[in-house]
MARKELUM-742195 format. One record per atom (N, C-alpha, C, CB): residue number from 0; x, y, z; atom name; residue in three letters. Coordinates in steps of 0.2 Angstrom, whole numbers, plus 5000, padded with zeros to 4 digits. Glycine has a CB too. Example, Ala and Ser with C-alpha at 12.3 -4.5 7.8 and 13.67 -1.06 7.14 Angstrom:
BEGIN
k	east	north	up	a	r
0	5066	4972	5039	N	ALA
0	5062	4978	5039	CA	ALA
0	5066	4984	5039	C	ALA
0	5057	4978	5045	CB	ALA
1	5064	4989	5035	N	SER
1	5068	4995	5036	CA	SER
1	5064	5000	5039	C	SER
1	5070	4997	5029	CB	SER
This chain:
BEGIN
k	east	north	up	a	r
0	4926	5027	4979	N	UNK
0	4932	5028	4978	CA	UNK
0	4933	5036	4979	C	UNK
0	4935	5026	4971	CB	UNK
1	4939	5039	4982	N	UNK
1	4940	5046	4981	CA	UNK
1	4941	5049	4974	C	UNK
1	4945	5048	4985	CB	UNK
2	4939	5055	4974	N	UNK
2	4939	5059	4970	CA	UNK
2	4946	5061	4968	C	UNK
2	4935	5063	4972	CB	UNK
3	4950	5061	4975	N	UNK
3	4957	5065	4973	CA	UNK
3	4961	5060	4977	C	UNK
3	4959	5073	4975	CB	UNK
4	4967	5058	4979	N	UNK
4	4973	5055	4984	CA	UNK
4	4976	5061	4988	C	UNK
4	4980	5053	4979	CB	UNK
5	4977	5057	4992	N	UNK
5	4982	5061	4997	CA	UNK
5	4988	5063	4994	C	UNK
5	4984	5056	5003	CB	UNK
6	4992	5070	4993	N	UNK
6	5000	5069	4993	CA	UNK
6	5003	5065	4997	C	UNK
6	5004	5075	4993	CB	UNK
7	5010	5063	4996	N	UNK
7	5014	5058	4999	CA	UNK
7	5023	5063	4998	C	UNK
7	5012	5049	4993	CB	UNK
8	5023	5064	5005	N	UNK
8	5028	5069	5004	CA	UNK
8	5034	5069	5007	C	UNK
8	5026	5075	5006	CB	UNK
9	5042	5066	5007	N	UNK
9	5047	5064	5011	CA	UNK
9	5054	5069	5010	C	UNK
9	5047	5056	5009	CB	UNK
10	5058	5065	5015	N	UNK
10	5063	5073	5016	CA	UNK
10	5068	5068	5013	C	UNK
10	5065	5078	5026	CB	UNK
11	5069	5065	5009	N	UNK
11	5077	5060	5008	CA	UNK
11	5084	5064	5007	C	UNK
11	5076	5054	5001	CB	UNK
12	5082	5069	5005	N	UNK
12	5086	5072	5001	CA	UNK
12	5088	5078	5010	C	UNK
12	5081	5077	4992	CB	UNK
13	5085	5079	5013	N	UNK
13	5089	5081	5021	CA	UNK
13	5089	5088	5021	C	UNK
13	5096	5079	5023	CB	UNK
14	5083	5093	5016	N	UNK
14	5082	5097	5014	CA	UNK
14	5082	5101	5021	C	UNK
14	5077	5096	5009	CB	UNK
15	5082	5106	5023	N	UNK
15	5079	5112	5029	CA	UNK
15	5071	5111	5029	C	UNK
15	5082	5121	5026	CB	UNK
16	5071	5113	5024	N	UNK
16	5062	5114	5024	CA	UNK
16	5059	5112	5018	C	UNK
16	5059	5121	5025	CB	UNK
17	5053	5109	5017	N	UNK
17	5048	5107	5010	CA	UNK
17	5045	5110	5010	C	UNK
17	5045	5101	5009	CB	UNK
18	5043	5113	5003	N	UNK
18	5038	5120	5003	CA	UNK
18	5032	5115	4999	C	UNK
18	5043	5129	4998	CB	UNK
19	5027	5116	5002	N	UNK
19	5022	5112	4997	CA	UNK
19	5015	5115	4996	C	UNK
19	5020	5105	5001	CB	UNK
20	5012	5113	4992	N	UNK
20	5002	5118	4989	CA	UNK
20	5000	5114	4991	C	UNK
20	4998	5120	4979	CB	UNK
21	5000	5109	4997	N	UNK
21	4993	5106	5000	CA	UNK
21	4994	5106	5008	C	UNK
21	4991	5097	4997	CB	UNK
22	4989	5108	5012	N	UNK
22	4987	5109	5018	CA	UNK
22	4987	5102	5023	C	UNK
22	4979	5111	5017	CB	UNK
23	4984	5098	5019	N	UNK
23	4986	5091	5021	CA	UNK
23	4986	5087	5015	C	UNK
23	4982	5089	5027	CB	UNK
24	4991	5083	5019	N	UNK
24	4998	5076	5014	CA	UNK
24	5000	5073	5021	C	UNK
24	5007	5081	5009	CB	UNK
25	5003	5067	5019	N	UNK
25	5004	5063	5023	CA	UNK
25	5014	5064	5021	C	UNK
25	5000	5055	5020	CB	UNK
26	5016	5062	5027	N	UNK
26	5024	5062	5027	CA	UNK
26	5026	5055	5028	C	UNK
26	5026	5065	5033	CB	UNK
27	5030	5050	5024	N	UNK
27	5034	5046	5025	CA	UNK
27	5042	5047	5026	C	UNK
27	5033	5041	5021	CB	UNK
28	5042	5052	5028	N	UNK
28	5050	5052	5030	CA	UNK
28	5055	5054	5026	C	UNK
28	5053	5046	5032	CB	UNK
29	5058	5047	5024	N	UNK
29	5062	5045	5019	CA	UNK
29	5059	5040	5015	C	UNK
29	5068	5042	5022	CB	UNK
30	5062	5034	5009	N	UNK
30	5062	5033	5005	CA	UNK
30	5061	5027	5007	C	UNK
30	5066	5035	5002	CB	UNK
31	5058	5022	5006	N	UNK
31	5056	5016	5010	CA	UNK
31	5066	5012	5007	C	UNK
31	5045	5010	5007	CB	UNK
32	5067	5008	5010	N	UNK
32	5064	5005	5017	CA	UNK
32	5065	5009	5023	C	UNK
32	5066	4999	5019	CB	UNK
33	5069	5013	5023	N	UNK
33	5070	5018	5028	CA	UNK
33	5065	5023	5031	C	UNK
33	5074	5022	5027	CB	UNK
34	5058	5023	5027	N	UNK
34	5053	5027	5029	CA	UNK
34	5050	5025	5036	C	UNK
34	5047	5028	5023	CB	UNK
35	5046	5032	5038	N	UNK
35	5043	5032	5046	CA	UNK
35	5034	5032	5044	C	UNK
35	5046	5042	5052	CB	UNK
36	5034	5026	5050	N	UNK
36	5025	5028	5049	CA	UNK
36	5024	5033	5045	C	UNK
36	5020	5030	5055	CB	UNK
37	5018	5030	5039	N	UNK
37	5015	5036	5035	CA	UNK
37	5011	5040	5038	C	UNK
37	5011	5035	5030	CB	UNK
38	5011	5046	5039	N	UNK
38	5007	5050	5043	CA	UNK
38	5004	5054	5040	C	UNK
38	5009	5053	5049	CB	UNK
39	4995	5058	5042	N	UNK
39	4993	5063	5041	CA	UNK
39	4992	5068	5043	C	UNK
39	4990	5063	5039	CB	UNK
40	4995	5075	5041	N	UNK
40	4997	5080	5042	CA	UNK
40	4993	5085	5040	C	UNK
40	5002	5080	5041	CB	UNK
41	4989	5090	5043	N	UNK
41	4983	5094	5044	CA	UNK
41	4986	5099	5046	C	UNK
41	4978	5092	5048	CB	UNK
42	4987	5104	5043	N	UNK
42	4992	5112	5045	CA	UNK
42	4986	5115	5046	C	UNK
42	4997	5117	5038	CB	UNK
43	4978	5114	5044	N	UNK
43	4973	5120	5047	CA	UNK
43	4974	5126	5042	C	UNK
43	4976	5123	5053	CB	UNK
44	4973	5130	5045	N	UNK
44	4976	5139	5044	CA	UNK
44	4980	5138	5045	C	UNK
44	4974	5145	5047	CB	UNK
45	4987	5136	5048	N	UNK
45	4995	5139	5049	CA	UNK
45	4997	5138	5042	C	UNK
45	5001	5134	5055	CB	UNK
46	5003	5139	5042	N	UNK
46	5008	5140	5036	CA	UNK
46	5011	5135	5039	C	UNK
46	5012	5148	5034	CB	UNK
47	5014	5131	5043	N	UNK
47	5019	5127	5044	CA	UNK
47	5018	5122	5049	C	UNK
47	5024	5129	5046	CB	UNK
48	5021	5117	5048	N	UNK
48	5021	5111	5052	CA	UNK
48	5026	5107	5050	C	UNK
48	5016	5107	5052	CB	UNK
49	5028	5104	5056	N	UNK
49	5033	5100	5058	CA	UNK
49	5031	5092	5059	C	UNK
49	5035	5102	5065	CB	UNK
50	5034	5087	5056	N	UNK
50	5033	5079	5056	CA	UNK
50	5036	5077	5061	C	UNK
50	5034	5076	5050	CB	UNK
51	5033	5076	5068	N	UNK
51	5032	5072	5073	CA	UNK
51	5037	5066	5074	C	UNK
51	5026	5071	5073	CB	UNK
52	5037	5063	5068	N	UNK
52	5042	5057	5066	CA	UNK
52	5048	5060	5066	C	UNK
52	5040	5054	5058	CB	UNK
53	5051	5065	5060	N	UNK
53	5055	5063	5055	CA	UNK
53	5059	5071	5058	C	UNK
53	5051	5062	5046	CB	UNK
54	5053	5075	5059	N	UNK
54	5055	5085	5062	CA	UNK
54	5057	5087	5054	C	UNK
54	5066	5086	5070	CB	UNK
55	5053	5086	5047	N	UNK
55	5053	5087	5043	CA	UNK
55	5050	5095	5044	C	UNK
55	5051	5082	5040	CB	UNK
56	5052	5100	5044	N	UNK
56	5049	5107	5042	CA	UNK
56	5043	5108	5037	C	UNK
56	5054	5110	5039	CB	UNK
57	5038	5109	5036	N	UNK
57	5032	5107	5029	CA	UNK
57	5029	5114	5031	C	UNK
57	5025	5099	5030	CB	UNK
58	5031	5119	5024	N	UNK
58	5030	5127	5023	CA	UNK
58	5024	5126	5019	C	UNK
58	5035	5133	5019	CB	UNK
59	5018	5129	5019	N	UNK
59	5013	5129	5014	CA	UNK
59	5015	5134	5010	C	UNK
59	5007	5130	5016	CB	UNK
60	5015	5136	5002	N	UNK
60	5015	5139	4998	CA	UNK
60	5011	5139	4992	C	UNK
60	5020	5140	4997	CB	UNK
61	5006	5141	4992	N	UNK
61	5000	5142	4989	CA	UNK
61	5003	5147	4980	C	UNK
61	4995	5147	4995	CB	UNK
62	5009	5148	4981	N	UNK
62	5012	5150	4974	CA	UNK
62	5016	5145	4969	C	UNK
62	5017	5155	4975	CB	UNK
63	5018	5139	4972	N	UNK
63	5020	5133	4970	CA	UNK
63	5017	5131	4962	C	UNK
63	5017	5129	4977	CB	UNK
64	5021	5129	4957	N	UNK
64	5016	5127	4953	CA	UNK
64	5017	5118	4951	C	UNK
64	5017	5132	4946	CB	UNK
65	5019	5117	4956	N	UNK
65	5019	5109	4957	CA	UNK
65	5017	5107	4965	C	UNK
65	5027	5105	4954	CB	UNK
66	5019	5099	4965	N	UNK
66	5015	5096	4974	CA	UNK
66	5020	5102	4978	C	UNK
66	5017	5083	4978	CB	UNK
67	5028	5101	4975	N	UNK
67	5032	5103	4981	CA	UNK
67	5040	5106	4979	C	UNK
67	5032	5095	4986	CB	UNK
68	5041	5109	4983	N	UNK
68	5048	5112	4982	CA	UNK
68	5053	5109	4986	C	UNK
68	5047	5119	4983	CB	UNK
69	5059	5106	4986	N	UNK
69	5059	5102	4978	CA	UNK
69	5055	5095	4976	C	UNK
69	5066	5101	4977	CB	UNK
70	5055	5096	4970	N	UNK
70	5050	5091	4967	CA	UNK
70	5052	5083	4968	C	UNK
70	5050	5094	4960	CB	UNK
71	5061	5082	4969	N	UNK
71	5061	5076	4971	CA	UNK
71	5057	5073	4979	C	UNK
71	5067	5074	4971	CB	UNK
72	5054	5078	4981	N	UNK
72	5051	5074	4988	CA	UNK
72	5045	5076	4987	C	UNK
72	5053	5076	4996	CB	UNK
73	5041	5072	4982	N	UNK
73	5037	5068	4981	CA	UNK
73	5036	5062	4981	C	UNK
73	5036	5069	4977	CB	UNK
74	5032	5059	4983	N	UNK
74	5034	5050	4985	CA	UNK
74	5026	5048	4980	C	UNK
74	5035	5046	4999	CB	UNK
75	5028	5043	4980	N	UNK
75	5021	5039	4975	CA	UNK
75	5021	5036	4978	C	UNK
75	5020	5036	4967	CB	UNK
76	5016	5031	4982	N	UNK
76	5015	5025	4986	CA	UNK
76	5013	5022	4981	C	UNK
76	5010	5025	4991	CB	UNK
77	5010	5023	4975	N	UNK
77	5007	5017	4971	CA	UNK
77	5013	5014	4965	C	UNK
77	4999	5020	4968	CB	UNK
78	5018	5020	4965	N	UNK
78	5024	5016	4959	CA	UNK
78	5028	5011	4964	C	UNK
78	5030	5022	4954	CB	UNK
79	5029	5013	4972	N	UNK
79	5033	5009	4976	CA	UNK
79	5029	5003	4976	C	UNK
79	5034	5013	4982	CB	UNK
80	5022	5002	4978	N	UNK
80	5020	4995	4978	CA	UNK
80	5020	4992	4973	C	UNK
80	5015	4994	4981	CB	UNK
81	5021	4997	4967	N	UNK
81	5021	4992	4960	CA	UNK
81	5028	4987	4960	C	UNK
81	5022	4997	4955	CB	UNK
82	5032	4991	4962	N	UNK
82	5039	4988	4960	CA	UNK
82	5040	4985	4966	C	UNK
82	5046	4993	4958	CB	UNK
83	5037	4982	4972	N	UNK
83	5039	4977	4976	CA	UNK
83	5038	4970	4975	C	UNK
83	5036	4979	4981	CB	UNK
């Protein structure tokens, strides 16, 4: 089993940009059922990247003291399959 999870990071809210403290995290878009293939997303050394799906803006900010800015686009995969 891993040691840590992937974040799980979505734009529902149709923000400009998501500012997040991880490098790579997966993007589902939106909010199921509207979400886009889950994807993983690998920024490298850039500071930004764009979701291919969704054209979600994803800033890295390493000053952050949670997953993301703003904090409702955070997605849990595992409370959503709970409640299915």
């Amino acid at each position: 089993m891993a040691a840590h999870a992937t974040p799980h990071f979505h734009n529902q809210p149709g923000v400009p940009r998501v500012r997040v403290s991880a490098r790579e995290f997966m993007c589902v878009g939106a909010l199921p059922p509207f979400d886009h293939p889950h994807i993983f997303i690998d920024m490298g050394d850039a500071d930004e990247a764009i979701c291919p799906y969704c054209s979600t803006l994803y800033v890295f900010d390493a000053s952050l003291r949670g997953p993301c800015e703003p904090p409702e686009c955070v997605f849990d995969p595992q409370s959503t399959s709970a409640a299915a």
